[in-house]
FILUMMAR-376980 format. One record per residue (C-alpha): residue in three letters; x, y, z. Coordinates in pm, whole numbers, padded with zeros to 5 digits, always signed. Layout:
N
ALAXYZ;...
END
This chain:
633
UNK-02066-02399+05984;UNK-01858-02073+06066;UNK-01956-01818+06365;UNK-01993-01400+06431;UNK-01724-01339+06667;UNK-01915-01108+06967;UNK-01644-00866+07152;UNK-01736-00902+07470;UNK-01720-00647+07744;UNK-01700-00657+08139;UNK-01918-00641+08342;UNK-02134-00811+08116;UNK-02431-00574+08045;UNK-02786-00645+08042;UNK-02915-00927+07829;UNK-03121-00657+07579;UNK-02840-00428+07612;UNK-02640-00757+07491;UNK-02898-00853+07233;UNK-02911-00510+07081;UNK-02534-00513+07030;UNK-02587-00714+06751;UNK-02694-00671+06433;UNK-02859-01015+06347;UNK-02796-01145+06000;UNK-03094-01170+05747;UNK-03288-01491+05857;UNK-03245-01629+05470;UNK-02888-01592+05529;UNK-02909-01849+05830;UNK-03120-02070+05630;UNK-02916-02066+05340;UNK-02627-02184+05572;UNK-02811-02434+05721;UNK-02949-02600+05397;UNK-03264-02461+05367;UNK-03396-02384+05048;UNK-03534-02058+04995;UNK-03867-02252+04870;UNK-03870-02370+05192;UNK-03853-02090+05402;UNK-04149-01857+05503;UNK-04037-01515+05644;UNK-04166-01310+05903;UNK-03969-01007+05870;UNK-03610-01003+05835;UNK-03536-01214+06170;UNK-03779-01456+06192;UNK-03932-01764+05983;UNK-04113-02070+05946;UNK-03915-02363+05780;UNK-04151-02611+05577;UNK-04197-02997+05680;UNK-04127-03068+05309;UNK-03689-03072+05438;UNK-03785-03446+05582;UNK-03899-03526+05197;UNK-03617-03348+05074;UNK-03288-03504+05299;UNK-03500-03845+05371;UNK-03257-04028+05245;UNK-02990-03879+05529;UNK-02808-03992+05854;UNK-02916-03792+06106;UNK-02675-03615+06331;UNK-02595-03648+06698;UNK-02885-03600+06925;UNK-02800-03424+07272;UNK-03039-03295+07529;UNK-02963-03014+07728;UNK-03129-03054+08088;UNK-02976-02929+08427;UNK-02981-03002+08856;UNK-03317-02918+09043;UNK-03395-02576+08985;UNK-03281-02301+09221;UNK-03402-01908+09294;UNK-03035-01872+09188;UNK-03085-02025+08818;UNK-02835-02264+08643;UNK-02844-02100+08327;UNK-02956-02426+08137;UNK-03109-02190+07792;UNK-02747-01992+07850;UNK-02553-02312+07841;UNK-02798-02436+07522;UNK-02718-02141+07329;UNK-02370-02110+07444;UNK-02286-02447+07346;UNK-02469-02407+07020;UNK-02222-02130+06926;UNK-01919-02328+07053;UNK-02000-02564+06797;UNK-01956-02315+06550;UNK-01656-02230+06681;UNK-01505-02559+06615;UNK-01662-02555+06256;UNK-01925-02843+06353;UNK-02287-02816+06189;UNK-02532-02752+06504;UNK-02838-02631+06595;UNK-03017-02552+06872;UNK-03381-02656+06948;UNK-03568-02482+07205;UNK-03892-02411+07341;UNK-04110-02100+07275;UNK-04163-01909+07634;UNK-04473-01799+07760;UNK-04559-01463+07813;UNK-04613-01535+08208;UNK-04302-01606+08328;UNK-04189-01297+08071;UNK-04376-01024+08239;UNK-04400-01282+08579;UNK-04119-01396+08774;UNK-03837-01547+08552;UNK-03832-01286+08247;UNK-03762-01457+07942;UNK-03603-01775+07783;UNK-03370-01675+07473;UNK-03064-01708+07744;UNK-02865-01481+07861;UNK-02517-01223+07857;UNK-02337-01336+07520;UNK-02527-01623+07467;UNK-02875-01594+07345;UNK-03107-01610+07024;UNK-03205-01322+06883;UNK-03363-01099+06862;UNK-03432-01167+07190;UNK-03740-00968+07211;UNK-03941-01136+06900;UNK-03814-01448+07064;UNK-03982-01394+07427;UNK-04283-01202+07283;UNK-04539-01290+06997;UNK-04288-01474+06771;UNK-04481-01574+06455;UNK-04780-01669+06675;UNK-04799-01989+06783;UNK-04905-01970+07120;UNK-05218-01732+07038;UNK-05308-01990+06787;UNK-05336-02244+07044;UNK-05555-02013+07246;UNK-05768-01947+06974;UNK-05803-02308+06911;UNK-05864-02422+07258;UNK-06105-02149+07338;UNK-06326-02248+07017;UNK-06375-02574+07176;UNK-06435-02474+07521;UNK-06687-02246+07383;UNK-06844-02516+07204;UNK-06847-02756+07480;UNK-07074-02485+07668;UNK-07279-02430+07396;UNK-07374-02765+07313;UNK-07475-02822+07690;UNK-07691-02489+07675;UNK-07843-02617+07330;UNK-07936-02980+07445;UNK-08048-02811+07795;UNK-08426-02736+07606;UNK-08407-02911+07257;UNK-08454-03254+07197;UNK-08258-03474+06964;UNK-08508-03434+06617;UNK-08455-03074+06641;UNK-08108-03039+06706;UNK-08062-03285+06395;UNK-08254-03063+06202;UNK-08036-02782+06243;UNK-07726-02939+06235;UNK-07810-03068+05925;UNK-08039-02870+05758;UNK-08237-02951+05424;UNK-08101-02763+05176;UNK-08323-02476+04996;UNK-08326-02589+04647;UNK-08261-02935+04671;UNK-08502-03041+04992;UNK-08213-03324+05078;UNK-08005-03320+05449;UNK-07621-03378+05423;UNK-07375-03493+05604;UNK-07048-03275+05667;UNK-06716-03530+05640;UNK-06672-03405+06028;UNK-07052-03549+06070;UNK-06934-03857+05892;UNK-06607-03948+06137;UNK-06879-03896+06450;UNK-07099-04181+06281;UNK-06828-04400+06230;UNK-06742-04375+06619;UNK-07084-04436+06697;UNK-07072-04757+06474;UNK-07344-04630+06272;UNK-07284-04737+05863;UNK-07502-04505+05693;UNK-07421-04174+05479;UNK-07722-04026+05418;UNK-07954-03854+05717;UNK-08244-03962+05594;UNK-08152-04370+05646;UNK-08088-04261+06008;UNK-08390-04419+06270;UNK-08481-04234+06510;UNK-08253-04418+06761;UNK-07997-04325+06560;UNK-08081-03970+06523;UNK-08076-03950+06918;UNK-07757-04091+06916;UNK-07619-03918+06668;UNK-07744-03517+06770;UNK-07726-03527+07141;UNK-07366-03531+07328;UNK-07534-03531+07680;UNK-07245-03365+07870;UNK-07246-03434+08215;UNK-06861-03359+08350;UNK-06645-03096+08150;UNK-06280-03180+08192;UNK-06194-02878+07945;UNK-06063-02534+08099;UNK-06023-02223+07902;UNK-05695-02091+07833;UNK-05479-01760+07874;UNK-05121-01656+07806;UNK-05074-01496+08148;UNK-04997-01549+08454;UNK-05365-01427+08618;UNK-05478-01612+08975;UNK-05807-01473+08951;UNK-05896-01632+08646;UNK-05816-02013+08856;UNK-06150-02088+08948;UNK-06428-01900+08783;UNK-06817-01954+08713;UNK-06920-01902+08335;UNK-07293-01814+08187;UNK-07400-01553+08466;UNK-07558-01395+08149;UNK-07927-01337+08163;UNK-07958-01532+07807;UNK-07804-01834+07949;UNK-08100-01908+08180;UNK-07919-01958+08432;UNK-07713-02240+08322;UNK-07411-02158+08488;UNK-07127-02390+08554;UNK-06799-02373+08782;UNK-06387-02357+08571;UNK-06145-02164+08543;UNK-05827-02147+08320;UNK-05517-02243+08289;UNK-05225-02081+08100;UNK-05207-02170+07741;UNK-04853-02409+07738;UNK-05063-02618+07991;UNK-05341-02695+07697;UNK-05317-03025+07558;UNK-05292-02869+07230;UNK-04950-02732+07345;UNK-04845-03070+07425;UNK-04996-03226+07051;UNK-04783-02973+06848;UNK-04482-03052+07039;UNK-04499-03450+07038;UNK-04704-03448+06638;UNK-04503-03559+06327;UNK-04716-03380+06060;UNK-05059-03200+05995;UNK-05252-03531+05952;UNK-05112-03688+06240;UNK-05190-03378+06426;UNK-05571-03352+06312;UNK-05565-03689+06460;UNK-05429-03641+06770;UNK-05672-03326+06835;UNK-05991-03522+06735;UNK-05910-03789+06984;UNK-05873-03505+07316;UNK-06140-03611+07566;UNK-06278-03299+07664;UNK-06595-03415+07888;UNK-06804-03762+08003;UNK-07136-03790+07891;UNK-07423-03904+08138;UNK-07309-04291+08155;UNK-06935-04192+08208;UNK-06839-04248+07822;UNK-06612-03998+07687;UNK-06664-03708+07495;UNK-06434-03594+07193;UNK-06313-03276+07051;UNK-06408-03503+06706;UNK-06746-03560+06864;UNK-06841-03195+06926;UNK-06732-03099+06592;UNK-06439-02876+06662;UNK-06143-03104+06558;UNK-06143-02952+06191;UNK-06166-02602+06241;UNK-05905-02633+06588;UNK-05635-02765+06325;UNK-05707-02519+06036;UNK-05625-02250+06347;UNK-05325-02465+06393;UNK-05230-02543+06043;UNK-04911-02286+06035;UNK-04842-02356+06405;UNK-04647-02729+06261;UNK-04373-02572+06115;UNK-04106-02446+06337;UNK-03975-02089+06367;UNK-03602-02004+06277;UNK-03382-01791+06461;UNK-03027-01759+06532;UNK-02797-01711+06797;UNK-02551-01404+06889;UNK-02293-01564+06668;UNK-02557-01652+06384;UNK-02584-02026+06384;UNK-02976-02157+06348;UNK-03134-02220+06640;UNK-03549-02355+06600;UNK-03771-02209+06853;UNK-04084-02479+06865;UNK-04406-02529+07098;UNK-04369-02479+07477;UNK-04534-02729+07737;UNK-04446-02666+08073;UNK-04238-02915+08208;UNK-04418-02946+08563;UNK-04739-03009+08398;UNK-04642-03132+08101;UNK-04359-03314+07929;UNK-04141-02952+07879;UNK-03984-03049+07611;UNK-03972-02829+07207;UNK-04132-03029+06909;UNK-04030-03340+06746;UNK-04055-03175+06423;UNK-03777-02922+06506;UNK-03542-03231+06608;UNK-03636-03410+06289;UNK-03575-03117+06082;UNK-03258-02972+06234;UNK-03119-03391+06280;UNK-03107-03411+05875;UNK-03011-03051+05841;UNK-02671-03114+06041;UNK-02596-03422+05864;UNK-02417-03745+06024;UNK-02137-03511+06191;UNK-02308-03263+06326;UNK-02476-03200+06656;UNK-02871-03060+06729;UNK-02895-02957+07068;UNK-03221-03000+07235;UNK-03349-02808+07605;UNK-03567-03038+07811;UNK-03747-02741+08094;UNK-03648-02810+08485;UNK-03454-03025+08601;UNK-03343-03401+08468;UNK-03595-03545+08663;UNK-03884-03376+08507;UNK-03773-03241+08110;UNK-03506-03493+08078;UNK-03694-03807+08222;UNK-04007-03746+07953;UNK-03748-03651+07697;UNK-03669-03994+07688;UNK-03963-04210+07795;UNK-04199-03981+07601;UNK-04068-03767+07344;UNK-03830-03986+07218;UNK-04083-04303+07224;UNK-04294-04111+06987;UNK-04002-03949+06797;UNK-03833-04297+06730;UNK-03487-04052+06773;UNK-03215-04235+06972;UNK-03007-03962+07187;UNK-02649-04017+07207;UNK-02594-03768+07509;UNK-02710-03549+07795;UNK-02571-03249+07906;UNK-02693-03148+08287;UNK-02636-02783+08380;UNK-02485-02710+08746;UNK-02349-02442+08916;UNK-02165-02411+09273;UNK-02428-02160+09398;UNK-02696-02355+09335;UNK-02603-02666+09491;UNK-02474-02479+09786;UNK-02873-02423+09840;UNK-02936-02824+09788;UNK-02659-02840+10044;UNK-02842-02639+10340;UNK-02704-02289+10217;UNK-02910-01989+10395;UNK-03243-01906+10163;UNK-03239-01661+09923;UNK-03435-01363+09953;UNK-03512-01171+09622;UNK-03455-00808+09671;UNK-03199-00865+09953;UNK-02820-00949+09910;UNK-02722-01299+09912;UNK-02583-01453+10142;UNK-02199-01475+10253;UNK-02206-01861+10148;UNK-02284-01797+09781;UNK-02029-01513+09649;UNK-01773-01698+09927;UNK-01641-02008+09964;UNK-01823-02288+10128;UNK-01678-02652+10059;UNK-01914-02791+10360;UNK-02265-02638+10189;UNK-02147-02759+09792;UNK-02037-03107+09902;UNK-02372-03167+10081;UNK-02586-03053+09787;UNK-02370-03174+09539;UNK-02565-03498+09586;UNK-02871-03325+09369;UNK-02631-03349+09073;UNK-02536-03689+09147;UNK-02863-03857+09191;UNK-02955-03647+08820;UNK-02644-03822+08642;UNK-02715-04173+08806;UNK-03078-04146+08661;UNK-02993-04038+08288;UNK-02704-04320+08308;UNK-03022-04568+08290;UNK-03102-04462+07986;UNK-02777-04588+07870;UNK-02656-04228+07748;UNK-02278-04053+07786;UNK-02339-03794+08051;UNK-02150-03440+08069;UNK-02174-03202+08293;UNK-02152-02834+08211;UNK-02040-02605+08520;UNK-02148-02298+08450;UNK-01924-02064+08602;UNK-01969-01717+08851;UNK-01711-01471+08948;UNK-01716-01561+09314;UNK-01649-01945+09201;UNK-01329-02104+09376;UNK-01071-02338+09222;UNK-01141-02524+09518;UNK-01546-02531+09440;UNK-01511-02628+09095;UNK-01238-02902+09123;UNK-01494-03032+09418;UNK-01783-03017+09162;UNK-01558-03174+08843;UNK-01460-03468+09138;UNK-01772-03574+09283;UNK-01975-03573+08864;UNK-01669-03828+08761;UNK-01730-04038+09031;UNK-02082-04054+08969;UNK-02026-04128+08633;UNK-02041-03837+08448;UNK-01802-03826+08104;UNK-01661-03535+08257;UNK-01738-03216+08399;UNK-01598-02875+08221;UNK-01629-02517+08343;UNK-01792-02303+08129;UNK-01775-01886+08051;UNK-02001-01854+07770;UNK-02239-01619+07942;UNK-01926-01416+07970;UNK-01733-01472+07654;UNK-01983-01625+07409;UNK-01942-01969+07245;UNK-01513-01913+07304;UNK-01642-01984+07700;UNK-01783-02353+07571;UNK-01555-02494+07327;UNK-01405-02745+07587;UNK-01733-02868+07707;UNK-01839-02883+07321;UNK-01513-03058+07254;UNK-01645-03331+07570;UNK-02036-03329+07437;UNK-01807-03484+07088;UNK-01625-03726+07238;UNK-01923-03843+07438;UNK-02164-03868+07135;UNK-01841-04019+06949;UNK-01800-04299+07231;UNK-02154-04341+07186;UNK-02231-04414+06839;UNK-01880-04630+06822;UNK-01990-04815+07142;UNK-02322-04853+07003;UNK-02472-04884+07366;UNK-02810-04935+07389;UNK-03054-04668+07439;UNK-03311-04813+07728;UNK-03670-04648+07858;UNK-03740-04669+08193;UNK-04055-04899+08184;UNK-04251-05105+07972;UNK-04579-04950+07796;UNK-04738-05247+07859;UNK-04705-05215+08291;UNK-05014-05112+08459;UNK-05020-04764+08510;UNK-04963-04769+08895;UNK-04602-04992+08801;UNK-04484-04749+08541;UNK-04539-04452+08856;UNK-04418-04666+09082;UNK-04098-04677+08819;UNK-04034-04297+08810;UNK-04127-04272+09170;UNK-03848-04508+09303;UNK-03587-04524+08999;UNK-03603-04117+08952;UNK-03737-03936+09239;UNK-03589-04175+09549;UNK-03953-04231+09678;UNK-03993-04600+09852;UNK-04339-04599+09814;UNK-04639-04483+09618;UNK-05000-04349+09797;UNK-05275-04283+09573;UNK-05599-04064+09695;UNK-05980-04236+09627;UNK-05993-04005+09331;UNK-05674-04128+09163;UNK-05735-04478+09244;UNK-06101-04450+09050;UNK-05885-04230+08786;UNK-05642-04532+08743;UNK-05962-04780+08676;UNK-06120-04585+08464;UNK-05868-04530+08259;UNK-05755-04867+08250;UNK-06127-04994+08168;UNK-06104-04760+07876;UNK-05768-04884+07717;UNK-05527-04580+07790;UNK-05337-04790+08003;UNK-05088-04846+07795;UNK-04992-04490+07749;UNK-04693-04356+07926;UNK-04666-04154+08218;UNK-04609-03772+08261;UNK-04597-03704+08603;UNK-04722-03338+08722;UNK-04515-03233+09044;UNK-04302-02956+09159;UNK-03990-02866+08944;UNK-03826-02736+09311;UNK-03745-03099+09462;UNK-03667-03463+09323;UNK-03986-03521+09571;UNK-04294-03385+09578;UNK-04222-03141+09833;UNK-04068-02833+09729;UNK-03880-02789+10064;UNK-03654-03143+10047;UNK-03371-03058+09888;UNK-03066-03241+09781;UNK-03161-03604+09720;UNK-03454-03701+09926;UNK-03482-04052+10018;UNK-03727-04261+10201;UNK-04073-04116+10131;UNK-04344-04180+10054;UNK-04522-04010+09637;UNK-04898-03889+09721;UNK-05072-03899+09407;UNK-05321-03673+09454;UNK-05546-03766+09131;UNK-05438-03908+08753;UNK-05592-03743+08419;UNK-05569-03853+08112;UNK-05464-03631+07783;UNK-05524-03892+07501;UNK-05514-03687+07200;UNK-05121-03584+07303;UNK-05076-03985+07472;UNK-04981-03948+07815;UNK-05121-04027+08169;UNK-05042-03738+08364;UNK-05048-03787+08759;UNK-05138-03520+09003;UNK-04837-03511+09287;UNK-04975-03275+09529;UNK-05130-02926+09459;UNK-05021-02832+09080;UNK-05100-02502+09007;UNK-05222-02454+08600;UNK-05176-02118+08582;UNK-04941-01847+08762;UNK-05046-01572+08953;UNK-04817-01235+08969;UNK-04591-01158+09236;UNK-04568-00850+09439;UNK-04306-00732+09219;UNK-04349-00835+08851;UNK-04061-00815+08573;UNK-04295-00609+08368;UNK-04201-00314+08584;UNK-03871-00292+08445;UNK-04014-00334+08085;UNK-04072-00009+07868;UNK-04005+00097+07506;UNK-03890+00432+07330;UNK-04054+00669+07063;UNK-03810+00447+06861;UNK-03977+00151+06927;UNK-03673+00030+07122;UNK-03765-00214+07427;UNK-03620-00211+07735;UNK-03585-00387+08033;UNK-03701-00746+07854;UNK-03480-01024+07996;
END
């Protein structure tokens, strides 16, 4: 696969200005590169696509590539640059004339316009166009919304229904006798809801009367479905619904949460195809009936229409980088509330794609112990892919702050210790990177570690960093300059991500999960707790302890775990840095998302959707009479 050369210039401008430099190349153009057939490609404009699942029929028959995920330290104010690094290493494959691609995760329009801008990278590496990329895209995430909120709208109006009619009539109307014929039928939705319910019979009138009860009336009693919202709002966290005088007075206390916290989000992500996928969204549990027995998006109807909203949403968008090599943009859980990790459809696609020799590069959100940990004991459990390597993102700044460095105040200048040098504050935090190679090394996968470099860096910092990662294990540990210089700043740590997916494959070491499926739940948390976060111990609230036997009483046990915590510590507290030891994991309460398959533990107050700061990005946002945007980063 051959590369765009950029010209870069110093000081590196800003990452629009960068974007805009370049005139991207005609997304069929990519494709055609890549091996996509034009019959297989769906454009959105000139830049963009959708790539059909029908490439898996096509190139069944070949070896995938090498699989590497992208994940970095504990995240920092200061950044690590893990979607630079991505897309910088993505183009350094082209540089060496390897097949590649890079697979990353759609952002959400709150952190755009929020706190942390966008997601396509940054300097001269990035996708592009950078501004489709962290906007609308082709629409995925406002199909998701519109999918989610047509339940949640249902689940409200079903309650308000069976609040004053009784089970005969709501039959009758939700299946109606037909004006010329006199006869009832049931809808194939109708049907599925019947077989649940154990209930053998096709026609409505065989149903008794029983049966009709059964059938018609959901008898909500706890709603454990939110709306959803693709900003960051805080006013919008805890809400009260049907103040309206025709909902007499049934009202009822929610809120939302953002939209790549819906469990939707999380199905397109870890789904293999459209069937599997109107599956997966008929089995969400979206409320408990009277007696505690769950309630189904299948069982209020919804499941049907939520996929046909979804039904485009499957196939992942095409892009390409700076230097024009494919990269597949592709769902977008969060990866402190969800598994943050882009689709298994992407991986599957862009694995054949690449062929046996050539690389797909794959960003798991936050640090290793929260994208990188479900990477592997939940993505790739479902996916059935076996990763050959991890890449973890550091840089010296940032682990000066896991070393006791002074805090960093946005707005203000930083701090001596962070454009000096400060061998005392990097060697203490440089045990945050250690304890993150240490964990992926149980996986059994070649770790490298990609230093991504800053002008104030020191010989003496980065041989320090390159030292300590060996001795940890690491592969090795290169410096990097691609946000400087483009993929020509990451051909030595692509040249290292080879030899380490090389070693692998010839070594043939065994690719291990963490736990067993079949542990109780509180052993498999227990398991991440100790093995991944350094905890000793494991504390569990009333509420997550009747959680836990609940769940286990209802056979989700033996789903795995996705634990919900802060992204800022290996702990649960935001404020222990480095590499906590000796505490004690509060698990505040445990839900369940069944249609995606995960357990997802509650450590500590999780927040579901962002609230604005003071000073939001979307100040420095604007666009010309052109239509040219600035200020997007």
């Amino acid at each position: 696969m051959s590369f765009r050369p950029v010209s870069p210039i110093s000081p590196v401008p800003a990452d629009i200005v960068v974007a805009d430099s370049v005139t991207p190349l005609h997304i069929q153009e990519v494709a055609r590169a890549a091996g996509i057939l034009d019959e297989e490609l769906e454009l959105y404009g000139n830049h963009k696509a959708k790539v059909s699942l029908s490439v898996l029929d096509r190139l069944k028959d070949q070896q995938d590539g090498y699989y590497v995920v992208v994940t970095g330290i504990t995240p920092t104010p200061l950044g690590e640059g893990k979607s630079t690094t991505t897309m910088g290493l993505t183009q350094a494959f082209g540089h060496l004339g390897k097949k590649v691609f890079g697979c990353v995760r759609q952002p959400s329009q709150g952190p755009t316009f929020g706190i942390k801008g966008g997601a396509a990278g940054g300097g001269y590496s990035q996708a592009i166009p950078m501004d489709d990329f962290n906007l609308h895209l082709t629409g995925d995430i406002h199909a998701i919304t519109a999918a989610h909120n047509l339940i949640a709208a249902q689940i409200d109006t079903r309650k308000f229904h069976e609040s004053y009619q009784k089970g005969p009539v709501i039959f009758d109307r939700l299946c109606p006798k037909d004006v010329k014929t006199g006869k009832r039928k049931f809808t194939p939705i109708m049907l599925r809801r019947l077989k649940k319910l154990g209930i053998d019979k096709t026609e409505p009138e065989d149903l008794t009367p029983e049966e009709i009860e059964k059938f018609a009336c959901l008898n909500i009693e706890t709603v454990m479905w939110k709306r959803v919202l693709d900003t960051s709002d805080r006013y919008l966290r805890h809400i009260t619904v049907g103040q309206g005088a025709e909902e007499k007075g049934i009202t009822r206390e929610t809120g939302f949460d953002i939209t790549v916290a819906s469990e939707i989000m999380a199905i397109l992500a870890l789904t293999d195809s459209l069937p599997s996928m109107r599956e997966q969204i008929g089995k969400m549990v979206v409320a408990l009936d009277k007696d505690g027995a769950p309630i189904t998006c299948e069982d209020l109807g919804t499941a049907g229409a939520a996929t046909v909203l979804m039904k485009d949403t499957i196939k992942p968008n095409l892009m390409q980088t700076l230097e024009g090599q494919p990269v597949f943009v592709h769902a977008g859980p969060f990866a402190n509330i969800a598994h943050g990790n882009s689709s298994i459809v992407a991986d599957r696609v862009a694995l054949k794609l690449v062929g046996p020799e050539g690389f797909v590069l794959t960003e798991a959100g936050f640090g290793a112990d929260m994208g990188a940990e479900k990477f592997f004991d939940i993505k790739t459990r479902y996916s059935g892919l076996t990763p050959h390597c991890a890449v973890i993102v550091a840089t010296a700044r940032a682990l000066k702050t896991h070393g006791g460095g002074p805090a960093v105040i946005s707005g203000r200048p930083l701090p001596k210790p962070y454009v000096e040098e400060h061998l005392g504050f990097l060697e203490a935090g440089i045990v945050n990177l250690s304890a993150h190679i240490s964990n992926l090394r149980k996986f059994g996968v070649k770790v490298v570690v990609a230093i991504n470099k800053f002008a104030t860096d020191t010989d003496n910092e980065i041989e320090l960093i390159r030292t300590r990662a060996k001795e940890a294990g690491a592969e090795d540990a290169i410096l990097c300059t691609h946000h400087a210089e483009g993929g020509k700043g990451a051909t030595d740590l692509a040249k290292a991500v080879q030899k380490a997916c090389e070693d692998q494959r010839r070594e043939q070491n065994e690719f291990k999960f963490l736990y067993d499926l079949d542990l109780p739940i509180k052993e498999k948390i227990a398991t991440i707790a100790t093995e991944i976060y350094g905890a000793t111990d494991v504390s569990y609230s009333e509420e997550a302890e009747k959680a836990i036997q609940t769940f286990t009483t209802l056979g989700w046990d033996k789903l795995p775990i996705c634990m919900a915590k802060t992204q800022y510590s290996l702990s649960h507290d935001q404020n222990l840095k480095g590499a906590p030891k000796g505490f004690t994991l509060p698990i505040m309460d445990v839900r369940a998302s069944v249609g995606a398959g995960f357990i997802y533990p509650l450590c500590g107050d999780i927040r579901t959707i962002p609230g604005l700061p003071t000073r939001p990005v979307f100040y420095d946002i604007d666009i010309d009479a052109s239509g040219k945007i600035t200020g997007l980063s």
